[in-house]
N, C-alpha and C positions, 0 to 999 in steps of 0.2 A: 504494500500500500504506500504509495506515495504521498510527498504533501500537499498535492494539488486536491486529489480523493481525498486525505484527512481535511482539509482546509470545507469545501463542497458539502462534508457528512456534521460540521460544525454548522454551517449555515445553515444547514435543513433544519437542524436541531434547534438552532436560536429563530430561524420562521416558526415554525413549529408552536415551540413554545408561544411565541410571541401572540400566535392565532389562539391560544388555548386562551392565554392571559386576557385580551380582547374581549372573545366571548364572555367570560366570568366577567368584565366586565361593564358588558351588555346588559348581559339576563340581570344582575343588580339593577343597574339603573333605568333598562325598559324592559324588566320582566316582564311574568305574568301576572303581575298586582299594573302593574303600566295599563295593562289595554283595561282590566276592569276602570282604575280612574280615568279613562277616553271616555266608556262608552256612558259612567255616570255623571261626567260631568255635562255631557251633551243633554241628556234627559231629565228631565222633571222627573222624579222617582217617588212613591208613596212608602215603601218600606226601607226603614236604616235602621239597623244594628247604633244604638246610642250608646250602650257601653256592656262590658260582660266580665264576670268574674268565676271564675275557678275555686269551688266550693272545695271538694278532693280530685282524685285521680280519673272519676269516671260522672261526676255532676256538674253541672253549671250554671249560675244566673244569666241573662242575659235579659238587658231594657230594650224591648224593639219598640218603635213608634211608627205608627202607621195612621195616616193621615192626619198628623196632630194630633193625636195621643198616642200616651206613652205604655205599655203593658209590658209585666214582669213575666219571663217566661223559665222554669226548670228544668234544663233537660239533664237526662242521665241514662247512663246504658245506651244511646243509641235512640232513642225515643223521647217522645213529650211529655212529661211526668207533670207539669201544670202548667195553666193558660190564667193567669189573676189581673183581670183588670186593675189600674192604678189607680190609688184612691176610692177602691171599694173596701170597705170593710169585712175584714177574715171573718167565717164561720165564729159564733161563738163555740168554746170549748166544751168537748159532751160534759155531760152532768156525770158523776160518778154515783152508782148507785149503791147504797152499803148494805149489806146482812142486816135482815131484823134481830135485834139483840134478842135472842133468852129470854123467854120467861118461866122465871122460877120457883 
C-alpha cells in the first residue's frame, strides 16, 4: 500500500465521518419534532397537551385543553384510567359503614 492509497482511504474516512457528523446534526435541529412544529404552527389546533407529569414508572397526569378548557387526564398501563373535568368537584368519599355493636 502506498501513500497515495493511505493518503485516499484517510479522506474517505474524514468524508465519511464528516456526513455522519452533519446528519446528527440535522435530525437535532430539523428533526422529527421540526415538521410536527410546521404543521402546528400553520393550523388553528383545538387540542394541546398544556402540561404532564410522571406520577411512577407506568402513570401519568397530563392537562389537555380542548377548546378552552382545560381537563385532567390519568393514564397508566397503556390506557385511560380517568377523564375529570377541571373545576368539577370529586365524588364525595363512600361512607364507611360499621358492624352493629353487640348487644349484650
Amino acid at each position: 500500500m502506498d501513500v497515495v492509497e493511505f493518503i485516499r482511504a484517510l479522506a474517505a474516512l474524514a468524508v465519511t465521518l464528516g456526513l455522519i457528523g452533519l446528519a446528527a446534526w440535522a435530525l437535532r435541529k430539523f428533526g422529527p419534532d421540526a415538521v410536527g412544529r410546521l404543521i402546528t404552527a400553520r393550523q388553528d389546533r383545538r387540542l394541546r397537551v398544556v402540561e404532564s407529569l410522571a406520577l411512577d414508572p407506568t402513570r401519568r397526569l397530563i392537562v389537555v385543553s380542548l377548546d378552552g378548557e382545560e381537563r385532567l387526564v390519568l393514564l397508566g398501563d397503556g390506557r385511560l384510567l380517568d377523564w375529570t373535568p377541571r373545576g368539577v368537584a370529586a365524588a364525595p368519599p363512600a361512607q364507611t359503614v360499621s358492624a352493629p355493636e353487640p348487644v349484650a
